[in-house]
PDB file of N, CA, C and O in Angstrom:
ATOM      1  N   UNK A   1     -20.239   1.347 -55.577  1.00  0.00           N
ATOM      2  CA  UNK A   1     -18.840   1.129 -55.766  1.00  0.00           C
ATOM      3  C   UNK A   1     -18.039   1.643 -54.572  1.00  0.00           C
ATOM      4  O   UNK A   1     -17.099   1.027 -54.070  1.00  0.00           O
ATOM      5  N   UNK A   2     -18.434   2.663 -54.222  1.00  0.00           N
ATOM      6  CA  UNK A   2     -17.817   2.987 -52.786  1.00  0.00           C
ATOM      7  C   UNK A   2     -18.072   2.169 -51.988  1.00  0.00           C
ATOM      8  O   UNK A   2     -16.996   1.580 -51.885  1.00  0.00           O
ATOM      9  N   UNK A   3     -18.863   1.618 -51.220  1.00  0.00           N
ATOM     10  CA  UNK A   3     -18.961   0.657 -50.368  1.00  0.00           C
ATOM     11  C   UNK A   3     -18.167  -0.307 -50.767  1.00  0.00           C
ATOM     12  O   UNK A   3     -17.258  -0.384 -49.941  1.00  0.00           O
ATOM     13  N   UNK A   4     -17.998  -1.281 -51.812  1.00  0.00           N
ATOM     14  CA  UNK A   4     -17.404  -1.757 -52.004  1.00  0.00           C
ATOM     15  C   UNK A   4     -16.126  -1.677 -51.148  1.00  0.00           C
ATOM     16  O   UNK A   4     -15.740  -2.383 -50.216  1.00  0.00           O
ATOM     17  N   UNK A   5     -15.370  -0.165 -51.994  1.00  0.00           N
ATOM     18  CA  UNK A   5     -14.261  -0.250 -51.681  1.00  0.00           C
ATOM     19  C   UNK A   5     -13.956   0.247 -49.949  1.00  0.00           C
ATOM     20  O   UNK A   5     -12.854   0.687 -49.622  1.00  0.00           O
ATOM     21  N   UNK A   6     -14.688   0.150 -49.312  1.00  0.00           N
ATOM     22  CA  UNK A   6     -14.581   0.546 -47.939  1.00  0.00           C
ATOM     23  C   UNK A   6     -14.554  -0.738 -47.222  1.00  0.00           C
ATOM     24  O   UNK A   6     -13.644  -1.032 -46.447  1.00  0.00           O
ATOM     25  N   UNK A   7     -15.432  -1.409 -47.452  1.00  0.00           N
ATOM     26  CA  UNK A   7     -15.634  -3.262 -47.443  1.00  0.00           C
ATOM     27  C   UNK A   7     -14.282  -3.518 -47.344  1.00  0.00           C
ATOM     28  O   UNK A   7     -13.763  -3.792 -46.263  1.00  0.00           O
ATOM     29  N   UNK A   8     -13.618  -3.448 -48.465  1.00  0.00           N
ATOM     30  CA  UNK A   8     -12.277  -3.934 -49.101  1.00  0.00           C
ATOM     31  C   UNK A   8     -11.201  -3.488 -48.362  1.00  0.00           C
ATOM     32  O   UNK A   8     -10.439  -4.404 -48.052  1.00  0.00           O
ATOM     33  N   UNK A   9     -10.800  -2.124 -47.879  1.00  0.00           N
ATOM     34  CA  UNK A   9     -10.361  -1.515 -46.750  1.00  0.00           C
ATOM     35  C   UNK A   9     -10.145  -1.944 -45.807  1.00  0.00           C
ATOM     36  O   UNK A   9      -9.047  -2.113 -45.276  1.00  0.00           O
ATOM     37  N   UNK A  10     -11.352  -2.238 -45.375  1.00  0.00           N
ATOM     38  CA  UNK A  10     -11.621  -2.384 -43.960  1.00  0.00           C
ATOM     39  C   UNK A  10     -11.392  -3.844 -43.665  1.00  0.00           C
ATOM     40  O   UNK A  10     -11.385  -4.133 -42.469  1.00  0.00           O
ATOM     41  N   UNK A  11     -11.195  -4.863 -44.572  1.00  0.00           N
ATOM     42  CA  UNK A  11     -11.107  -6.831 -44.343  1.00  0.00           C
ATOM     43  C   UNK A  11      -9.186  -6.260 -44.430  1.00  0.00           C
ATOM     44  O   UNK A  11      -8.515  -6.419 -43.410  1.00  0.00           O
ATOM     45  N   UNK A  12      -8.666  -5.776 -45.417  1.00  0.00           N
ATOM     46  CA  UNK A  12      -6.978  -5.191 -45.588  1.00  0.00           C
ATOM     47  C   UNK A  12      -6.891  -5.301 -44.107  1.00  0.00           C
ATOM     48  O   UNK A  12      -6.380  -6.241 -43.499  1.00  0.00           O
ATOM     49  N   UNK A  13      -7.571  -4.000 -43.473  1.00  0.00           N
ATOM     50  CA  UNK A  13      -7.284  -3.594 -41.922  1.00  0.00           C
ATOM     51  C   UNK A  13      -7.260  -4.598 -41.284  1.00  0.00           C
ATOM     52  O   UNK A  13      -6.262  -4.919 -40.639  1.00  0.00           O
ATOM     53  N   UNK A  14      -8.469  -5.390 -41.327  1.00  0.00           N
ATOM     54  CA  UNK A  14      -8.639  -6.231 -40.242  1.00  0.00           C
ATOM     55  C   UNK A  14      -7.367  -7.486 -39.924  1.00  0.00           C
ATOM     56  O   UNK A  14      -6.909  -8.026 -38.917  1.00  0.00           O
ATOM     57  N   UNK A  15      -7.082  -7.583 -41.725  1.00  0.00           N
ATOM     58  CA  UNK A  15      -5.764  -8.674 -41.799  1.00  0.00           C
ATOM     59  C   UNK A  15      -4.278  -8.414 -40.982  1.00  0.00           C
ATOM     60  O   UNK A  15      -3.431  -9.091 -40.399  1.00  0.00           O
ATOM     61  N   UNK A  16      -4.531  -6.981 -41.331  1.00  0.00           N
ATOM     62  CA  UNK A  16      -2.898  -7.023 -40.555  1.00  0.00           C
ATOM     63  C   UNK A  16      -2.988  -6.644 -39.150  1.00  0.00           C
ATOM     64  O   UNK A  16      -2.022  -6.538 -38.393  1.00  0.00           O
ATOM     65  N   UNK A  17      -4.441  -6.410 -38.793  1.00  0.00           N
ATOM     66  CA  UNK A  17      -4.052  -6.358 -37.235  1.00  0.00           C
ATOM     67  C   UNK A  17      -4.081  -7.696 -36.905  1.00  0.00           C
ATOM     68  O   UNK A  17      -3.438  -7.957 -35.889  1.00  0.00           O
ATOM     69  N   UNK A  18      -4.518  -8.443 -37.340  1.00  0.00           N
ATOM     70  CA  UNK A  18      -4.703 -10.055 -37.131  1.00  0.00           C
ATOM     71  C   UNK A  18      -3.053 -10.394 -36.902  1.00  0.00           C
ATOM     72  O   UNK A  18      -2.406 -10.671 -35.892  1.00  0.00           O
ATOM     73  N   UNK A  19      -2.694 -10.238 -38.321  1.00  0.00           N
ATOM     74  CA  UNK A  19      -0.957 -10.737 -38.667  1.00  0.00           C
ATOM     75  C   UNK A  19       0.135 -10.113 -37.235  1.00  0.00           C
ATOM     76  O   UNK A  19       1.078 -10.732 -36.742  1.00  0.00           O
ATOM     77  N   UNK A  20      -0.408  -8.639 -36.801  1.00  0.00           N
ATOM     78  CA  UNK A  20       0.425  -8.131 -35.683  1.00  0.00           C
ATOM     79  C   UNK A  20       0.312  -8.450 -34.458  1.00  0.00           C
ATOM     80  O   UNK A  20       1.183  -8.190 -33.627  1.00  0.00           O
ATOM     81  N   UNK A  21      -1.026  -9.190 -34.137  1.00  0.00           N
ATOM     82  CA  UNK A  21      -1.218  -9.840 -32.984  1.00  0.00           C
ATOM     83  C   UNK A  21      -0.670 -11.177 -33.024  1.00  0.00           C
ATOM     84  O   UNK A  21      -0.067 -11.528 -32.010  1.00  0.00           O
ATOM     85  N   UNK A  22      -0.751 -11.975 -33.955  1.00  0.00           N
ATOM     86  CA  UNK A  22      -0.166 -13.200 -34.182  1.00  0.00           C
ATOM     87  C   UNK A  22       1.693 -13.235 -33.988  1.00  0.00           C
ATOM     88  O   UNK A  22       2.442 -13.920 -33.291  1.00  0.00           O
ATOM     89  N   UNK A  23       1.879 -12.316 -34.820  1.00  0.00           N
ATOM     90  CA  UNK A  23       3.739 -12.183 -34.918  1.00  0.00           C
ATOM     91  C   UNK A  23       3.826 -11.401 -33.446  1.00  0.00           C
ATOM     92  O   UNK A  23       4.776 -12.032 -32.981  1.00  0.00           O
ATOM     93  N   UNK A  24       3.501 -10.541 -32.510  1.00  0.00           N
ATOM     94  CA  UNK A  24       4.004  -9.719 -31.904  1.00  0.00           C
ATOM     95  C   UNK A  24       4.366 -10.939 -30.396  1.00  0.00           C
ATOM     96  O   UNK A  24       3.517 -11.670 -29.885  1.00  0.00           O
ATOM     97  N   UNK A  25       5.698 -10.844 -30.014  1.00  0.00           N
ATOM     98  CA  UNK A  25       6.222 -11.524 -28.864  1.00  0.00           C
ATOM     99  C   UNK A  25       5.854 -11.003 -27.680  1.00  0.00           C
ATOM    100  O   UNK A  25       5.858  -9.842 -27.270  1.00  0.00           O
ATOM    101  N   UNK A  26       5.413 -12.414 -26.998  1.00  0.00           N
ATOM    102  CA  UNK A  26       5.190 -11.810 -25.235  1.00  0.00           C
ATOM    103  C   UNK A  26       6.163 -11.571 -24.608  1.00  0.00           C
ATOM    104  O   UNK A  26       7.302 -11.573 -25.076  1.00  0.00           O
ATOM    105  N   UNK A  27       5.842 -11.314 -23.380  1.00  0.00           N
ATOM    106  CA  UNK A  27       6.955 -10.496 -22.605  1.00  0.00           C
ATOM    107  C   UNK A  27       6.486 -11.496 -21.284  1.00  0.00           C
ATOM    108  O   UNK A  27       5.320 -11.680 -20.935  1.00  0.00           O
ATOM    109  N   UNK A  28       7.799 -12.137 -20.601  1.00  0.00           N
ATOM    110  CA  UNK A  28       7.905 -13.112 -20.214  1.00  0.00           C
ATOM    111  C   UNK A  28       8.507 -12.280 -18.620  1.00  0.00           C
ATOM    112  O   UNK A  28       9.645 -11.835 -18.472  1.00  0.00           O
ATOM    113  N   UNK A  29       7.382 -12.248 -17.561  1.00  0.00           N
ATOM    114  CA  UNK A  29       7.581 -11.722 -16.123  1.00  0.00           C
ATOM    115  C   UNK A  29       8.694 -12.819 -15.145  1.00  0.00           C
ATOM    116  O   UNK A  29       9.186 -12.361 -14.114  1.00  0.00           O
ATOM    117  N   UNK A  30       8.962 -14.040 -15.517  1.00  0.00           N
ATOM    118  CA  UNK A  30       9.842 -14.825 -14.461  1.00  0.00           C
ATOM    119  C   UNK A  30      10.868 -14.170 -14.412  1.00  0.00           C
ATOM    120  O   UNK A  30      11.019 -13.230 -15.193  1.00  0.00           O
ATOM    121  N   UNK A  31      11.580 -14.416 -13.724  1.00  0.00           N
ATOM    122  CA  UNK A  31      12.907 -13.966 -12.757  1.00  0.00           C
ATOM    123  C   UNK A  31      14.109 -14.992 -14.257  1.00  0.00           C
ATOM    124  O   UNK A  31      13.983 -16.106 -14.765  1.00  0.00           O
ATOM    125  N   UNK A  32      14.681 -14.371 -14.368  1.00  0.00           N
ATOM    126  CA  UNK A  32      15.554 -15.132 -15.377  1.00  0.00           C
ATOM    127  C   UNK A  32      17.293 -15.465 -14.791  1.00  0.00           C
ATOM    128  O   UNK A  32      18.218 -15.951 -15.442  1.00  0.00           O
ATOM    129  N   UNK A  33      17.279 -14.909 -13.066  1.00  0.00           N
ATOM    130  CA  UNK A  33      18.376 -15.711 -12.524  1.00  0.00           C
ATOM    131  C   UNK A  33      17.861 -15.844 -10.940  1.00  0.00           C
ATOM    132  O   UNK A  33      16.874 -15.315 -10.430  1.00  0.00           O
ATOM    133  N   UNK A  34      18.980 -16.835 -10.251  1.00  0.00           N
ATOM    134  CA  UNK A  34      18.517 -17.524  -8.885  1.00  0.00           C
ATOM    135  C   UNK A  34      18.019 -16.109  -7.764  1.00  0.00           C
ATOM    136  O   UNK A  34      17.015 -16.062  -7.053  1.00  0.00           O
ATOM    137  N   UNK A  35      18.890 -15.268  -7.894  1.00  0.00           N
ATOM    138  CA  UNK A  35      18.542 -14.157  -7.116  1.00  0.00           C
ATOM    139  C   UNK A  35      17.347 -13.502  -7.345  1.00  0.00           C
ATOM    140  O   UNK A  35      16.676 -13.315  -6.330  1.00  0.00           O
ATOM    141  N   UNK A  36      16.838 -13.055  -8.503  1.00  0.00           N
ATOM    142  CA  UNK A  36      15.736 -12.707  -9.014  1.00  0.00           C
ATOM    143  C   UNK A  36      14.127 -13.570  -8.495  1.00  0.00           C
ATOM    144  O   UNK A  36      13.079 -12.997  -8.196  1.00  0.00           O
ATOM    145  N   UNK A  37      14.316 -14.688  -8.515  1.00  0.00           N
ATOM    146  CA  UNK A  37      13.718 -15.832  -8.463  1.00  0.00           C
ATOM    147  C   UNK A  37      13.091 -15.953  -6.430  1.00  0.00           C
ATOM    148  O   UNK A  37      11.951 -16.155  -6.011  1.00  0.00           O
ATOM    149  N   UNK A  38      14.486 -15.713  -5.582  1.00  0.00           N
ATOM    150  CA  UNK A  38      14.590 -15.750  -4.498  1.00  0.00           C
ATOM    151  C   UNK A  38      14.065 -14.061  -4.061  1.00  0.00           C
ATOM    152  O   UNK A  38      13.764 -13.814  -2.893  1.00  0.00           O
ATOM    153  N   UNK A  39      14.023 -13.258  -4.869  1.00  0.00           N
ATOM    154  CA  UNK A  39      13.208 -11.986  -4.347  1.00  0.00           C
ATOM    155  C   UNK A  39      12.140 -12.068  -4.519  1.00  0.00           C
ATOM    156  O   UNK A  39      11.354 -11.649  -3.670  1.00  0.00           O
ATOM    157  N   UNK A  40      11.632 -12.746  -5.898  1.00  0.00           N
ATOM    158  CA  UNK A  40      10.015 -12.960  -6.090  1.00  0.00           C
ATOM    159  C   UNK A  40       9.343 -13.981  -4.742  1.00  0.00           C
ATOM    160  O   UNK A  40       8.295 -13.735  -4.145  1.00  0.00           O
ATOM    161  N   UNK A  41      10.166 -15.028  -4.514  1.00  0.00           N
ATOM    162  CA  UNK A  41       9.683 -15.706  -3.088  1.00  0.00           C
ATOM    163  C   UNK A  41       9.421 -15.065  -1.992  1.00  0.00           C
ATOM    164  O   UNK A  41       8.377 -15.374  -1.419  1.00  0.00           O
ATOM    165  N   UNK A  42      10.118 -14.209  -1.513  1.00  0.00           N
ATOM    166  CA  UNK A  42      10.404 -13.301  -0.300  1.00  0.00           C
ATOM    167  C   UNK A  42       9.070 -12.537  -0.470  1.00  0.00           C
ATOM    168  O   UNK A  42       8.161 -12.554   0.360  1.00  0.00           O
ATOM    169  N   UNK A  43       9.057 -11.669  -1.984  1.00  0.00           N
ATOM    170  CA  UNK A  43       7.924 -10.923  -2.160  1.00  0.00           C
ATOM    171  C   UNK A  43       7.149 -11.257  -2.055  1.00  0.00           C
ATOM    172  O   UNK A  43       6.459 -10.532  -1.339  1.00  0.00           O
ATOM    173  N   UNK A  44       6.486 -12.426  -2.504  1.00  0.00           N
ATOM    174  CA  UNK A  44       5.406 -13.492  -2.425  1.00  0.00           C
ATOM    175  C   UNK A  44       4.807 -13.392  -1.020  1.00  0.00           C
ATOM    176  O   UNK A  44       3.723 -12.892  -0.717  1.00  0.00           O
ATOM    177  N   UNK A  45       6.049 -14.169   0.073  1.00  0.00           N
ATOM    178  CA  UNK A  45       5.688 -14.280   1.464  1.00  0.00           C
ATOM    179  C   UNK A  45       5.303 -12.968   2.043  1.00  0.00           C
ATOM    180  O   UNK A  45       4.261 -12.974   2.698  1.00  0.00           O
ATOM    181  N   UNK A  46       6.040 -11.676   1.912  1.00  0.00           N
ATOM    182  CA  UNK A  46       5.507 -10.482   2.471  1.00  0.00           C
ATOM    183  C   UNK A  46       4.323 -10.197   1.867  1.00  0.00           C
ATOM    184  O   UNK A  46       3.430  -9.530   2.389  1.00  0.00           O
ATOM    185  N   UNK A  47       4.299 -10.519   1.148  1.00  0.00           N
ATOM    186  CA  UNK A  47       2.545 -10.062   0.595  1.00  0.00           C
ATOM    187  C   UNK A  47       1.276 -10.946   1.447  1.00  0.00           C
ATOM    188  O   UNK A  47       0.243 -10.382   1.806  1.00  0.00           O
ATOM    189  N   UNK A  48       1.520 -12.261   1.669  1.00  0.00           N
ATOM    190  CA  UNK A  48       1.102 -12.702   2.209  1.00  0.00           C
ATOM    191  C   UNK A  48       1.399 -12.792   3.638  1.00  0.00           C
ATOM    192  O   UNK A  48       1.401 -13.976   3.976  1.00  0.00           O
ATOM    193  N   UNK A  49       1.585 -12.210   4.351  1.00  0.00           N
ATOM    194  CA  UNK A  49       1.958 -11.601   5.455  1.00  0.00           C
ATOM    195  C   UNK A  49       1.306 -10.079   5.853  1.00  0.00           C
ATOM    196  O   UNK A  49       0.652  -9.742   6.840  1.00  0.00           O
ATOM    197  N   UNK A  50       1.598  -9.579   5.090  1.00  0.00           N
ATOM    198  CA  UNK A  50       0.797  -8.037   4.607  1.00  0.00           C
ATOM    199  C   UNK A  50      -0.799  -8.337   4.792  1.00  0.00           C
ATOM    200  O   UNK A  50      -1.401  -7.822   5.734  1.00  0.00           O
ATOM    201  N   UNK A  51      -1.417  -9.137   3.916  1.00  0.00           N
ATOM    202  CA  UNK A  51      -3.047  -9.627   3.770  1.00  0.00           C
ATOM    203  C   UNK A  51      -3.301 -10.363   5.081  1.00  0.00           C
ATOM    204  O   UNK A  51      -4.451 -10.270   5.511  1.00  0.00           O
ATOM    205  N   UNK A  52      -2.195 -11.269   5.980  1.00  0.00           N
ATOM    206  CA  UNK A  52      -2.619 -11.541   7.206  1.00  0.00           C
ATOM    207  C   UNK A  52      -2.735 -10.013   8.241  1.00  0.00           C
ATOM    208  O   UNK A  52      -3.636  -9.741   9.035  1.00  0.00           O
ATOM    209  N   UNK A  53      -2.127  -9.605   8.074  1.00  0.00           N
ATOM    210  CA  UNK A  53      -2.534  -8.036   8.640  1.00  0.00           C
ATOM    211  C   UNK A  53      -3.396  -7.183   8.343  1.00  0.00           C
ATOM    212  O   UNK A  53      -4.126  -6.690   9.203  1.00  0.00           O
ATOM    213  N   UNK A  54      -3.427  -7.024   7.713  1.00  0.00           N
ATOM    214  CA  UNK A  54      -4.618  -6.660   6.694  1.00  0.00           C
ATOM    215  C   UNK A  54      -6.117  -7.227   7.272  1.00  0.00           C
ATOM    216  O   UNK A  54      -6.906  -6.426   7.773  1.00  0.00           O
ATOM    217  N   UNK A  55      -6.459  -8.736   7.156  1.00  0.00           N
ATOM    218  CA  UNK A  55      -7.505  -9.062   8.030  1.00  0.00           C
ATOM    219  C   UNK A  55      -6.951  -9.311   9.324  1.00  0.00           C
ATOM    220  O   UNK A  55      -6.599 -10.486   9.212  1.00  0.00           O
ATOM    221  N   UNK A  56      -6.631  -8.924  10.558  1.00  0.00           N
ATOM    222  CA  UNK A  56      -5.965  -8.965  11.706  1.00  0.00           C
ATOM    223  C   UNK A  56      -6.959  -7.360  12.160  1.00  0.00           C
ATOM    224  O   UNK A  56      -7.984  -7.226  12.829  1.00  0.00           O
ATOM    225  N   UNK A  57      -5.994  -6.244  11.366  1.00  0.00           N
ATOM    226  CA  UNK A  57      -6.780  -5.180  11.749  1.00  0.00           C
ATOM    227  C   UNK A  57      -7.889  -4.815  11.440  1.00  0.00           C
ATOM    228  O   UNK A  57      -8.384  -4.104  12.314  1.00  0.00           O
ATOM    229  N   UNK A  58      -8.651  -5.012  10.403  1.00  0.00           N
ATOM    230  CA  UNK A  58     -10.425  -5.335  10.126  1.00  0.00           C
ATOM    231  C   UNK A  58     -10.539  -5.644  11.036  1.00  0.00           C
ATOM    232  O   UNK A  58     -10.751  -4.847  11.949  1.00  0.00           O
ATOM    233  N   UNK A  59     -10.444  -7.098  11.245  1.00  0.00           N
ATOM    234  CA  UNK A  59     -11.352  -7.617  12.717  1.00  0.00           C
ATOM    235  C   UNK A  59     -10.881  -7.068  14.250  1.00  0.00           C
ATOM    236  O   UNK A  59     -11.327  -7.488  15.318  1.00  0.00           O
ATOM    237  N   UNK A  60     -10.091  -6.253  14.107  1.00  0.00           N
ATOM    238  CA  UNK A  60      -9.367  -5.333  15.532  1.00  0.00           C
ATOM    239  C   UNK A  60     -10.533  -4.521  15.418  1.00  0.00           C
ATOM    240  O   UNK A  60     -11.349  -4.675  16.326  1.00  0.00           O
ATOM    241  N   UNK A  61     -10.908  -3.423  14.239  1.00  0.00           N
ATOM    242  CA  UNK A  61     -11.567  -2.404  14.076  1.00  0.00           C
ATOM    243  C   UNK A  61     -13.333  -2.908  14.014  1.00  0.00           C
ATOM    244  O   UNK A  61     -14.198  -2.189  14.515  1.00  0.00           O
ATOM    245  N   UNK A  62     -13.541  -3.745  13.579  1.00  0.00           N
ATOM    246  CA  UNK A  62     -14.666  -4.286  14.343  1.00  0.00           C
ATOM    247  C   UNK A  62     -15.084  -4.775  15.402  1.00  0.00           C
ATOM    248  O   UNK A  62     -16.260  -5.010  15.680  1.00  0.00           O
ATOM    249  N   UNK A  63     -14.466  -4.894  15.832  1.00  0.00           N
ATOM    250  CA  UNK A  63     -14.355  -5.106  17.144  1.00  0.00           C
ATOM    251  C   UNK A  63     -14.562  -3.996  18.061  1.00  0.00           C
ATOM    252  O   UNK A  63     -15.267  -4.103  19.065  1.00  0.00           O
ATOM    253  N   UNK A  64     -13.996  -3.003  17.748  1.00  0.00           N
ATOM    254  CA  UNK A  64     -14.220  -1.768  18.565  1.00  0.00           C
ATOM    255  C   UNK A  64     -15.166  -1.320  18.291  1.00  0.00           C
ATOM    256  O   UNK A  64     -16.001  -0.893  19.088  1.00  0.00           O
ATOM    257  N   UNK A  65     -15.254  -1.318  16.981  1.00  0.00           N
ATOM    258  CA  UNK A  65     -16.813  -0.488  17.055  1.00  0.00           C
ATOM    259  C   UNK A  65     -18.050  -1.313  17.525  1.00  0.00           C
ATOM    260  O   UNK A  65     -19.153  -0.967  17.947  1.00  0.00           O
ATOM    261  N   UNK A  66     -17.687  -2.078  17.383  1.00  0.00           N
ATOM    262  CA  UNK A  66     -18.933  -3.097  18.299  1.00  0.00           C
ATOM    263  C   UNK A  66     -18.604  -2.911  19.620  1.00  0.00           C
ATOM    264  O   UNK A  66     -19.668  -2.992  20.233  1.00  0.00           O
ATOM    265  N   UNK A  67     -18.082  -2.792  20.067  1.00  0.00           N
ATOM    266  CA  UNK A  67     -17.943  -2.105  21.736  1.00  0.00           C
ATOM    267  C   UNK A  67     -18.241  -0.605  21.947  1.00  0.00           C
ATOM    268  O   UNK A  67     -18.595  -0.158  23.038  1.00  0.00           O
ATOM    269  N   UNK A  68     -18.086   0.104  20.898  1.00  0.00           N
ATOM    270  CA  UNK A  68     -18.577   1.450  20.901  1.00  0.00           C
ATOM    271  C   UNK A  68     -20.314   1.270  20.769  1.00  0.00           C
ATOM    272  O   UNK A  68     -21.017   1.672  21.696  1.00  0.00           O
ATOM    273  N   UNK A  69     -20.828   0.742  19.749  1.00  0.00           N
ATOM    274  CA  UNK A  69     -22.238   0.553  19.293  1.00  0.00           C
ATOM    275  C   UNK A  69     -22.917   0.004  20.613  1.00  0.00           C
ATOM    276  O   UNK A  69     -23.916   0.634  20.960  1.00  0.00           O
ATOM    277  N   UNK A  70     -22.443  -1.345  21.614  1.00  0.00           N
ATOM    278  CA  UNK A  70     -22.860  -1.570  22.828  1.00  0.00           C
ATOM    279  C   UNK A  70     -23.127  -0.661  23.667  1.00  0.00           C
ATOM    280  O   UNK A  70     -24.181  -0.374  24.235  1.00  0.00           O
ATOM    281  N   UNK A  71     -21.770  -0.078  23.726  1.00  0.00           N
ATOM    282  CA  UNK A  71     -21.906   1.208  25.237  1.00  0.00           C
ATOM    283  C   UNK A  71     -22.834   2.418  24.769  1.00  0.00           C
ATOM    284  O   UNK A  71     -23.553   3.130  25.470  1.00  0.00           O
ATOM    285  N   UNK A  72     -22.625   2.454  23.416  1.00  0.00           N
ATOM    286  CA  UNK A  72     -24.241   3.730  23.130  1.00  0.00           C
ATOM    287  C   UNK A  72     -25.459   2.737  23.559  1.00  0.00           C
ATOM    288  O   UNK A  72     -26.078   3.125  24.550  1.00  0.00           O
ATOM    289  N   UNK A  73     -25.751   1.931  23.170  1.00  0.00           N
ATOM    290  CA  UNK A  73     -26.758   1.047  23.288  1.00  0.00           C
ATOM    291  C   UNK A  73     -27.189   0.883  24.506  1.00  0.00           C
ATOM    292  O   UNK A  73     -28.417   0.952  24.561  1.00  0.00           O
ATOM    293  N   UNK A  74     -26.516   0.637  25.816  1.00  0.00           N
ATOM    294  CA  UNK A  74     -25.952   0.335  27.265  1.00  0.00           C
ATOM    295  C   UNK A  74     -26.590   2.006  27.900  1.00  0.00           C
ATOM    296  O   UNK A  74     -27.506   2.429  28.605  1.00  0.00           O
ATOM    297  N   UNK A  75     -25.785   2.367  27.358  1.00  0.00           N
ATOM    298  CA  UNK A  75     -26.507   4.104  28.243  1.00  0.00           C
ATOM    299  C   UNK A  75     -27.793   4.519  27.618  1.00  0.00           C
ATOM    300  O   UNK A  75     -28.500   5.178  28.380  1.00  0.00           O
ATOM    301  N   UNK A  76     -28.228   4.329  26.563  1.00  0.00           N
ATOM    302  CA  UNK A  76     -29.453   4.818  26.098  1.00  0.00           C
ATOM    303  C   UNK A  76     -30.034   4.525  27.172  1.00  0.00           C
ATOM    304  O   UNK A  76     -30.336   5.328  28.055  1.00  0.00           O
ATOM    305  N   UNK A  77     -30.378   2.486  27.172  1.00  0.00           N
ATOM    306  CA  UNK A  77     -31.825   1.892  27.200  1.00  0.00           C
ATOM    307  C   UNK A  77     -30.858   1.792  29.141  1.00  0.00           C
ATOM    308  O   UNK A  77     -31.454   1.306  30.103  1.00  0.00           O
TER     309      UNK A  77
END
């Protein structure tokens, strides 16, 4: 009989988290006027601007060290 009622409990539980995920409203990230809208663009582009730099200096910094790794290489042999 206990099990039962733990069974029984526990399907209760499961219903209303069901019901609170179903009823609960999203939350909506767009820009909801023109200015808002025109900062997310801007942001957009600097970000992507940012990641062109981003790989710019990687391949700067490989670069050097591959000129470092040569010239050890160069004076060893």
């Amino acid at each position: 009989m206990g099990s039962e009622e733990l069974m029984e409990a526990l399907r209760r539980l499961a219903r209303r988290a069901r019901r609170r995920t179903q009823v609960s409203p999203t939350v909506s990230v767009a820009p909801g006027c023109t200015f808002g809208a025109v900062v997310e663009a801007r942001l957009q582009h600097l970000e992507k601007g940012l990641e062109e730099v981003k790989a710019r200096l990687t391949a700067l910094l490989l670069v050097a060290a591959g000129a470092v790794i040569t010239e050890i290489v160069r004076r060893i042999f």
